[in-house]
C-alpha positions as CSV (number, residue, x, y, z in Angstrom):
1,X,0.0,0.0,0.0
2,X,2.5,2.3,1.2
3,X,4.6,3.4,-2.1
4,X,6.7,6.5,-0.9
5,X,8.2,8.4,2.4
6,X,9.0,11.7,2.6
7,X,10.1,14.3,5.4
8,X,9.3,17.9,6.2
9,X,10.7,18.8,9.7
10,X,9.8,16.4,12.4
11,X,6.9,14.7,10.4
12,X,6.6,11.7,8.2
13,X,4.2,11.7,5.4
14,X,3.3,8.4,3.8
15,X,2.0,8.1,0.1
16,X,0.0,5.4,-1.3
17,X,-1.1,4.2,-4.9
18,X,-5.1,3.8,-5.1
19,X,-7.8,4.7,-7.9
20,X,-8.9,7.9,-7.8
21,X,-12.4,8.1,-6.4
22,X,-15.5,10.6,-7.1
23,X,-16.1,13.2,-5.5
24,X,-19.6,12.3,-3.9
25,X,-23.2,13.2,-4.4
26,X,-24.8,16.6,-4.1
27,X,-27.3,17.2,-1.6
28,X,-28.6,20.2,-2.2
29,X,-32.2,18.7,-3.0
30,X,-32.1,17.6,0.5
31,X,-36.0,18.4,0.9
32,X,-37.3,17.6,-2.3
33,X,-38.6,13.8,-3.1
34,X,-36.8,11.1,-2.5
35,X,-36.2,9.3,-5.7
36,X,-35.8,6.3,-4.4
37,X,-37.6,3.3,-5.4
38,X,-37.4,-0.1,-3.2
39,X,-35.8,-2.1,-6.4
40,X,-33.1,0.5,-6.3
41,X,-32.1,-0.6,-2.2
42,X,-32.1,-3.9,-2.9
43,X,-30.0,-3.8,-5.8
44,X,-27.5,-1.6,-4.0
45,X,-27.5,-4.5,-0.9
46,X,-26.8,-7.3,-3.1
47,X,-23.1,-5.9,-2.7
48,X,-23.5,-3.4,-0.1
49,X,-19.8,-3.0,0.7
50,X,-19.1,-2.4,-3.0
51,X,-22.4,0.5,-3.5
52,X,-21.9,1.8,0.0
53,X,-21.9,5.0,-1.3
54,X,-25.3,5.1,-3.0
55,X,-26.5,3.3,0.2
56,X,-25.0,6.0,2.2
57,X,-26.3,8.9,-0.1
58,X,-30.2,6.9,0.5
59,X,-29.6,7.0,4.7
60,X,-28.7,11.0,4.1
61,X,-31.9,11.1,1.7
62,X,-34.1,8.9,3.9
63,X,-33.3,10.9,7.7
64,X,-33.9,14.1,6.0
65,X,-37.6,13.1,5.4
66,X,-38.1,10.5,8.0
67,X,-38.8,11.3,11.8
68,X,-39.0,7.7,12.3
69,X,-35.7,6.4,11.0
70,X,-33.8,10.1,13.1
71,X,-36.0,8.2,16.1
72,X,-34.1,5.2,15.2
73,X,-30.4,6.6,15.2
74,X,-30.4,8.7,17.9
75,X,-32.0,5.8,20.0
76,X,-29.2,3.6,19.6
77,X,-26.0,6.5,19.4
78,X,-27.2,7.1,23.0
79,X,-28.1,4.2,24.4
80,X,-24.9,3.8,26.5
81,X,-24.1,6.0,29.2
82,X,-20.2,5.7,28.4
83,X,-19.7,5.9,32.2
84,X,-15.6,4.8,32.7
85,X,-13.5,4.9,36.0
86,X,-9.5,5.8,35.3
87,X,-6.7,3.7,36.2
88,X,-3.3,4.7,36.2
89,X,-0.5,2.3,34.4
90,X,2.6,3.0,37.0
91,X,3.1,1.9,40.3
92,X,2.8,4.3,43.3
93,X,0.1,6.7,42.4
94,X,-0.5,9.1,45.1
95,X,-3.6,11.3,45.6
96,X,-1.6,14.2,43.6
97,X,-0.8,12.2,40.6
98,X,-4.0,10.6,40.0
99,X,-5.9,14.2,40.3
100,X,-3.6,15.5,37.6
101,X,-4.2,12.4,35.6
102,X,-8.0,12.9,36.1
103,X,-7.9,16.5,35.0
104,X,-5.7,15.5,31.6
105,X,-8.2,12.9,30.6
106,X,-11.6,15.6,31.5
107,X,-10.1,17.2,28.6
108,X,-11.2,15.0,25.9
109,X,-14.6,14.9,26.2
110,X,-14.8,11.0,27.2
111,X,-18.7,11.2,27.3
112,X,-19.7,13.1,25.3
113,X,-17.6,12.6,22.1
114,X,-18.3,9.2,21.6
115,X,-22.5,9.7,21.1
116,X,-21.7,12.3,18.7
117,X,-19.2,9.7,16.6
118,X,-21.5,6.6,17.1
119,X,-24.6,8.6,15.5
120,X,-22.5,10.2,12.5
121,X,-21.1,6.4,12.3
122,X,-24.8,4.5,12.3
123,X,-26.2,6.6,10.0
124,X,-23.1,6.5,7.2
125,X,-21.5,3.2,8.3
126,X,-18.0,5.3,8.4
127,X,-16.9,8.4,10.0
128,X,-13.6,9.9,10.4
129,X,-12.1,12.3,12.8
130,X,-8.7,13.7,14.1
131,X,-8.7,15.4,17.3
132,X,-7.6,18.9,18.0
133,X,-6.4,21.2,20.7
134,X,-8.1,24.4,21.4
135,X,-7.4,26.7,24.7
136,X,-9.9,27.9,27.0
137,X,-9.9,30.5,29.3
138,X,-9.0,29.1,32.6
139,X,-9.1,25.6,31.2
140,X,-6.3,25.4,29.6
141,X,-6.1,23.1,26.2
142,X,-8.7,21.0,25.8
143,X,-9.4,18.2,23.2
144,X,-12.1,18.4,20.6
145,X,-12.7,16.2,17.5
146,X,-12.8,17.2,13.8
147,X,-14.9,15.3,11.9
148,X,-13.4,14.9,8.2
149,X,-15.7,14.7,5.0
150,X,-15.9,10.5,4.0
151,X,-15.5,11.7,0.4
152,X,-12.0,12.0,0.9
153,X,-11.1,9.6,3.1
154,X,-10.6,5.4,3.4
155,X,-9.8,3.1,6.0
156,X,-6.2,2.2,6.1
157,X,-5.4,-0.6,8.8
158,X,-5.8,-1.8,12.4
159,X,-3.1,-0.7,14.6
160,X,-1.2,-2.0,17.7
161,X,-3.8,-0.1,19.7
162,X,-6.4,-1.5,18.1
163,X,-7.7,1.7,16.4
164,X,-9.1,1.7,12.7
165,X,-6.6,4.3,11.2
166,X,-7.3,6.0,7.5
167,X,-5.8,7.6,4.7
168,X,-6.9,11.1,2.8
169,X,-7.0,11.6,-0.5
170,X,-4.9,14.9,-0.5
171,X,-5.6,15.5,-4.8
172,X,-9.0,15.4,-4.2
173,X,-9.6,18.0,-1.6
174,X,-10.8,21.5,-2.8
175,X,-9.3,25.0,-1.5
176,X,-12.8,25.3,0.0
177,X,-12.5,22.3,2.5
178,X,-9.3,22.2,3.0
179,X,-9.5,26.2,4.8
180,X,-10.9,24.0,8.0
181,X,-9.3,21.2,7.6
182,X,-6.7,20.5,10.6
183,X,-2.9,21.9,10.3
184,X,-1.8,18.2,9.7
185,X,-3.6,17.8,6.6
186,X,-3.1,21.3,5.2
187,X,0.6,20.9,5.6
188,X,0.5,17.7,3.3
189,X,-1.5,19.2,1.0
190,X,1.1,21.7,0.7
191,X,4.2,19.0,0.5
192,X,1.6,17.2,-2.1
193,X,2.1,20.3,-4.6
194,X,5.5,21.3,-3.4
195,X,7.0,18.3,-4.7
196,X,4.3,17.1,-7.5
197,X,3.9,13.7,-6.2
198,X,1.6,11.6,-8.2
199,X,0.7,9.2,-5.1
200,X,-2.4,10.8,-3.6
201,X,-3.0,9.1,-0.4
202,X,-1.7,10.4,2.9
203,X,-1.9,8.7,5.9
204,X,-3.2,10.7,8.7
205,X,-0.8,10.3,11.8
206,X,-3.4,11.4,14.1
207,X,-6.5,10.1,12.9
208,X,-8.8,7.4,13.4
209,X,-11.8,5.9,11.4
210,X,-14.8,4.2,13.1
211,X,-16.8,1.8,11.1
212,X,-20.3,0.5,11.9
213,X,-19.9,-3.1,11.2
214,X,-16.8,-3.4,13.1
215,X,-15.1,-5.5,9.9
216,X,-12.0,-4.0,8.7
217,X,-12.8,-2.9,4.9
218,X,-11.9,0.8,3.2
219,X,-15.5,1.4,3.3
220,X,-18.6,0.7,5.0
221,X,-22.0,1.1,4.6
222,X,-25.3,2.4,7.2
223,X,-26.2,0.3,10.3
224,X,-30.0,0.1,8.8
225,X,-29.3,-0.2,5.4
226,X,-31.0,-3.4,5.9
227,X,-34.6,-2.2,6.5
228,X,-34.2,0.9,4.3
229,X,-36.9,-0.7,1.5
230,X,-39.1,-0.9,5.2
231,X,-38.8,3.1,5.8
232,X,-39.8,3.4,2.3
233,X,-42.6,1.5,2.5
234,X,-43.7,2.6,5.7
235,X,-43.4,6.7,4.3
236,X,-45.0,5.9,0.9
237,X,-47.6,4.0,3.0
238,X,-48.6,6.8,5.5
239,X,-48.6,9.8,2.1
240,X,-51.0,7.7,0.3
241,X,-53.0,7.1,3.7
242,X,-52.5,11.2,4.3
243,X,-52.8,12.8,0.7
244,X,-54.9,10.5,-1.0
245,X,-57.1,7.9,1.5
246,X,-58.8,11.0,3.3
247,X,-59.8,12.7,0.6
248,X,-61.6,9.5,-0.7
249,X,-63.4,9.5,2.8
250,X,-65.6,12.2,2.0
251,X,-68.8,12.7,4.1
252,X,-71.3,14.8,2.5
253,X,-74.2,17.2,4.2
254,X,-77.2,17.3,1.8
255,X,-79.3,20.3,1.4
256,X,-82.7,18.8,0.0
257,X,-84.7,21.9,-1.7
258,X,-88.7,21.2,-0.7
259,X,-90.5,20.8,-3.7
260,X,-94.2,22.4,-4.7
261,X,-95.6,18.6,-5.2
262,X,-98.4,20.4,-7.7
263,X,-96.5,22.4,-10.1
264,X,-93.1,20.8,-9.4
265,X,-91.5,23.8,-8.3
266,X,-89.0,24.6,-5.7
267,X,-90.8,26.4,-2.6
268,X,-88.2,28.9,-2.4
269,X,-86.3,31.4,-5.1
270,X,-82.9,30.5,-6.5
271,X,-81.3,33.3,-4.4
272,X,-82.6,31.7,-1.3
273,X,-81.2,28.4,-2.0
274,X,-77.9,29.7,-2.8
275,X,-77.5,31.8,0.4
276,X,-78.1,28.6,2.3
277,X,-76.0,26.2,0.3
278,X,-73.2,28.8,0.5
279,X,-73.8,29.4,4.4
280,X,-73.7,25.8,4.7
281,X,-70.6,25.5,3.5
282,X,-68.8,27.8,5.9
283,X,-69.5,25.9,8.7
284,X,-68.7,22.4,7.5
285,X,-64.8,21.0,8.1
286,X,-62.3,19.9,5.7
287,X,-63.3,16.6,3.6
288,X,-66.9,17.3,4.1
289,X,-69.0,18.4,0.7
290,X,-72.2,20.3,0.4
291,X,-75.2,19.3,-2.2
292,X,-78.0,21.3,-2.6
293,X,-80.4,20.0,-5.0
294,X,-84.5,18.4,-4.9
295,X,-83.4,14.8,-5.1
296,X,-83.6,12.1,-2.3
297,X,-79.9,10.8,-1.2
298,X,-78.8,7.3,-0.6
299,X,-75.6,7.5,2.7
300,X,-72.9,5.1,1.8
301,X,-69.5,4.5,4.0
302,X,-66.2,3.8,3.2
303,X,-64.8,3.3,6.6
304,X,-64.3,-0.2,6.0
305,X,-61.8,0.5,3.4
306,X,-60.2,3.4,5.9
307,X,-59.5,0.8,8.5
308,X,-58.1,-1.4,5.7
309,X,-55.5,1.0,4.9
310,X,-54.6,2.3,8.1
311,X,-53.3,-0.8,8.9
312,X,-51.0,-1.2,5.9
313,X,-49.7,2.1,7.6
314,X,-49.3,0.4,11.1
315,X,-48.1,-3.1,9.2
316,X,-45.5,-1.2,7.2
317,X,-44.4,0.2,11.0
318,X,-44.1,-2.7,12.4
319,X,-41.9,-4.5,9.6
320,X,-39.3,-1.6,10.8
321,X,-39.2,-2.7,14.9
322,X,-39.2,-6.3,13.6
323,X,-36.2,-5.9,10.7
324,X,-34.4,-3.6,13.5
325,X,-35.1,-5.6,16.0
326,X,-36.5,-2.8,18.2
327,X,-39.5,-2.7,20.5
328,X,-42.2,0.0,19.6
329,X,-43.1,0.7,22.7
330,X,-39.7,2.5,23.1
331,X,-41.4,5.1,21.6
332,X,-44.5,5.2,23.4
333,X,-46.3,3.9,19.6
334,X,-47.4,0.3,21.5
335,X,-48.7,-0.9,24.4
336,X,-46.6,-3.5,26.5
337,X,-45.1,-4.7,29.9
338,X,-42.3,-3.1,31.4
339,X,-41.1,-6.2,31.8
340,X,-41.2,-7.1,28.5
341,X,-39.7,-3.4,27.4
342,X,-37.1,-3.4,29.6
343,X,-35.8,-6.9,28.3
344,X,-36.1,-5.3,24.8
345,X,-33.9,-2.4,25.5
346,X,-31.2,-4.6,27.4
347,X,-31.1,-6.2,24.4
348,X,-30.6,-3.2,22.2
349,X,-27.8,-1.9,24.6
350,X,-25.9,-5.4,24.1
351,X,-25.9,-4.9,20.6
352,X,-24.9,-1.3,21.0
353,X,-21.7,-2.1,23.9
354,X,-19.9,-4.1,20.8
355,X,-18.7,-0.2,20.5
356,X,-17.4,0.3,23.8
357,X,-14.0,-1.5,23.0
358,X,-13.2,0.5,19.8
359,X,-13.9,3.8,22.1
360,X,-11.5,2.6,25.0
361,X,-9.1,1.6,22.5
362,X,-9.2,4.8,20.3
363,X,-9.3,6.7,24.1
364,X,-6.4,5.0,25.2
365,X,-4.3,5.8,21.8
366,X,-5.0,9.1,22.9
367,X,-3.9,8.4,26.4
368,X,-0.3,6.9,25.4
369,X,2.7,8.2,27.1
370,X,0.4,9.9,30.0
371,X,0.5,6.8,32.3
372,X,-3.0,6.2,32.4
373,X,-5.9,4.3,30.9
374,X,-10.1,4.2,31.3
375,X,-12.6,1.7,31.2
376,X,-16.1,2.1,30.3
377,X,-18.8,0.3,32.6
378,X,-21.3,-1.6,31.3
379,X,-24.3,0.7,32.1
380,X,-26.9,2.1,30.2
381,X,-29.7,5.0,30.1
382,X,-32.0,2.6,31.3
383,X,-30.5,-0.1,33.5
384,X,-28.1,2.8,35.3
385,X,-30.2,2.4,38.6
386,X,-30.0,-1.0,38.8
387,X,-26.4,-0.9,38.2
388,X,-25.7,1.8,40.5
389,X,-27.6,-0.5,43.2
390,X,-26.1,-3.6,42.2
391,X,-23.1,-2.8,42.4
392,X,-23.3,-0.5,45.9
393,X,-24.5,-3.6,47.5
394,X,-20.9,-5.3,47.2
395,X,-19.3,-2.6,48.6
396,X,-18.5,-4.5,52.0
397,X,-17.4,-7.5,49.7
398,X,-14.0,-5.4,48.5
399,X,-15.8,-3.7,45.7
400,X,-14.1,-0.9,44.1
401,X,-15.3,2.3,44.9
402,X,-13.6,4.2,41.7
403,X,-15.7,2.1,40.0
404,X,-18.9,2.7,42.0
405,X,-18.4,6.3,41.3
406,X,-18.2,5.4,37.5
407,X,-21.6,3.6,37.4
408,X,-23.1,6.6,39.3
409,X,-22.3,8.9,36.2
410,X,-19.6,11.3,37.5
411,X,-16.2,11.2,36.0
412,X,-12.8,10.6,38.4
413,X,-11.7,14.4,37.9
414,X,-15.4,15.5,39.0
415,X,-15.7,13.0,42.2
416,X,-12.5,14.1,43.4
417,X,-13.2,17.6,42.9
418,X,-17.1,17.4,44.6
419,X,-14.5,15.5,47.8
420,X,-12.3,18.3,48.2
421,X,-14.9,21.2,48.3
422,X,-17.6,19.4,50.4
423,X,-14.5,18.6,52.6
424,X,-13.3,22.7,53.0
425,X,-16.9,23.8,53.2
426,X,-17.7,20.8,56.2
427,X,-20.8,20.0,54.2
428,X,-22.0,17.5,56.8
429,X,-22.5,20.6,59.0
430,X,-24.9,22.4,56.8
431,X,-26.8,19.1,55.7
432,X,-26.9,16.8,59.2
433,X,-28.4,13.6,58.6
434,X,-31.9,13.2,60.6
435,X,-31.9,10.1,62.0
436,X,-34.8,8.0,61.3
437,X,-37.7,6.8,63.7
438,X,-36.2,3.4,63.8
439,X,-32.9,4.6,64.8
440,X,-34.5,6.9,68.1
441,X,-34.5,5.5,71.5
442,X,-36.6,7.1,74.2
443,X,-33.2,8.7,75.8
444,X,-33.0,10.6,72.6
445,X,-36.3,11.6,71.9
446,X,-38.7,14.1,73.7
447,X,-41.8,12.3,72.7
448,X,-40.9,9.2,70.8
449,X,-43.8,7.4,69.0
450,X,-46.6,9.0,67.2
451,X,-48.5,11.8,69.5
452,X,-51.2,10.2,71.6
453,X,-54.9,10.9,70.2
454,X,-57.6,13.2,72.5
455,X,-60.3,11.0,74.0
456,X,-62.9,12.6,71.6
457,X,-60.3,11.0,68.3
458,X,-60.1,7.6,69.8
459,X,-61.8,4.7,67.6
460,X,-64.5,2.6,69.7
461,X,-62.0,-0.4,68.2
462,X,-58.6,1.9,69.6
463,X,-60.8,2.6,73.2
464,X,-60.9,-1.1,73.6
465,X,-57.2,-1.3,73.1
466,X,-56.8,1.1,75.4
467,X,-58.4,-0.3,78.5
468,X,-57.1,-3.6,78.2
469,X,-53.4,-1.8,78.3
């Protein structure tokens, strides 16, 4: 892969051979129709790794118009609560060094980073992203991550760490992008044209690539590709149901003009009848017509068929939980246990926690050299409580209390921050603990026990009571 080194300063810049590829779709018709006809999908997943970039371009087309499929993504992206306790990797850490380590890894935006990365990586199959360094006031530097357009960009390999790294196609980036891209890449760019190197591929030192499959390939394609031909269903479904199946239902109000039964003649003049057919409409509500006219009327319904085709809307729905594998109740469209939901949304974290290794490992690559690592728990949004119970019940067994913290949601740095202040500002002094009834003797109580009732409260049942006493 790798066809030619060269060196600027104290970096290394690695060219590889590879077709050129295009330069993407255009989305500026983002709102517009979607073009997309089922035959199309399933073509495209006959060889989804090969087309993953028309499948891609569908899951941008598709979550521009569909609520339900957004639902979907940002469902599973935060799922996991990406709770971690630290651990250092050197013996004979003192309370000193571990608080400096702490504050170093709050930097990089542990929690929050990966829910943003998971969501971009669902709904493409790939993302990419190199982090930089930006100073705060009073902060100092802290890590944030630059996403990098997939158009220009490939998986490369699996390193040591375990982290997907990529390459950039540097000939194919435009003066427009490459303005915001980071220093790394602009400084290849430049080296590209400096020395008119024909290679176009760069690998980025301090990148990584996530991929949602988890399978090492240059490209992959969207977590729900799979049911995409369901989401289409399901939308052209609910727009015939909305556009076309209401306006079928018509109910009608009929005006019946009394008729002279001698000379045949309606009873009142023309501009009569028209003031009331005119001020009956006004008052009627959409999808209900108005006839005026002498004739008798026969009432037909067509709720029959209604009910027919609302449930091809609710069918099409439910061929999405089933191909996803995701309980409808999760989004209060079905009625169910908790039981049952709860089981359901366990599940759906499993399949979301095969994530939580690439995270470590791409958090530890970041780590390297600091003499520190994390691990995440294996908590969720929706089993945290449980957890957090759990686990404080084996406390007194030689649990670890780091990692009691970490299933309660606060980070190492904050924990041993809230200790240190609630320490200087004695916080057990402003908030005493009352003791509870169960823990008062009658030494330490004025009146303990409930107050006794007046004669005139006393049941006849709680007067009996008393006198045998």
């Amino acid at each position: 892969m790798v066809d030619k080194k060269l060196e600027s300063g104290d970096k290394t810049y690695y060219f590889g051979i590879s077709p050129p590829q295009t330069s993407g779709t255009n989305y500026s018709w983002l709102y517009r129709t979607l073009l997309i006809s089922k035959r199309q999908v399933d073509d495209a997943l006959k060889d989804p790794y090969s087309n993953y970039q028309i499948l891609q371009d569908y899951s941008y087309r598709i979550s521009g118009l569909s609520t339900f499929y957004n639902n979907y993504l940002e469902y599973l992206a935060n799922l996991l609560t990406f709770d971690y306790f630290l651990y250092p990797t050197k013996e004979n850490v003192d309370h000193v060094e571990y608080t400096r380590l702490a504050k170093d890894v709050s930097k990089y935006d542990v929690k929050s980073f990966p829910r943003v990365a998971l969501y971009d990586t669902l709904k493409y199959g790939e993302s990419y992203w190199i982090p930089v360094t930006s100073s705060q006031a009073g902060e100092g530097n802290k890590t944030m991550y630059q996403k990098i357009p997939k158009k220009y960009c490939r998986a490369y390999e699996k390193d040591n760490y375990g982290v997907y790294r990529f390459q950039i196609n540097i000939a194919m980036i435009d003066y427009n992008d490459l303005e915001y891209m980071p220093n790394e890449i602009q400084q290849a760019k430049k080296l590209w044209e400096d020395k008119n190197i024909n290679q176009p591929w760069v690998t980025v030192r301090n990148g990584f690539a996530l991929l949602a499959h988890l399978e090492y390939r240059e490209h992959d394609y969207p977590y729900l590709a799979h049911i995409f031909t369901d989401f289409l269903s399901y939308e052209d479904n609910k727009t015939y149901y909305d556009d076309y199946l209401k306006e079928d239902n018509v109910k009608m109000v009929h005006n019946k003009i009394p008729i002279d039964k001698e000379n045949n003649e309606p009873l009142y003049g023309f501009d009569v009848i028209k003031a009331y057919h005119e001020e009956t409409k006004k008052n009627v509500p959409k999808n209900v017509s108005v006839a005026t006219n002498p004739f008798d009327a026969t009432a037909l319904t067509f709720d029959k068929n209604s009910q027919i085709q609302a449930n091809i809307v609710e069918q099409s729905k439910t061929n999405i939980e089933n191909g996803a594998g995701i309980n409808g109740s999760i989004f209060n469209t079905e009625k169910t246990t908790a039981q049952i939901l709860e089981k359901s949304m366990q599940k759906d974290a499993n399949n979301m926690q095969r994530f939580l290794p690439e995270f470590e490992n791409i958090f530890n690559w970041l780590f390297r050299g600091k003499g520190c690592k994390i691990s995440f728990v294996d908590s969720n949004n929706y089993n945290k409580s449980v957890k957090i119970s759990n686990y404080g019940q084996g406390l007194n067994n030689g649990g670890s209390r780091l990692q009691y913290i970490a299933y309660t949601g606060l980070e190492p740095y904050e924990f041993l921050q809230l200790s240190e202040v609630e320490k200087n500002i004695d916080v057990d002094s402003l908030m005493p603990p009352k003791a509870m009834s169960a823990q008062l003797s009658s030494s330490e109580a004025d009146s303990p026990g409930a107050p006794p009732l007046d004669d005139n409260e006393i049941s006849d049942e709680g007067e009996r009571t008393r006198e045998k006493s």
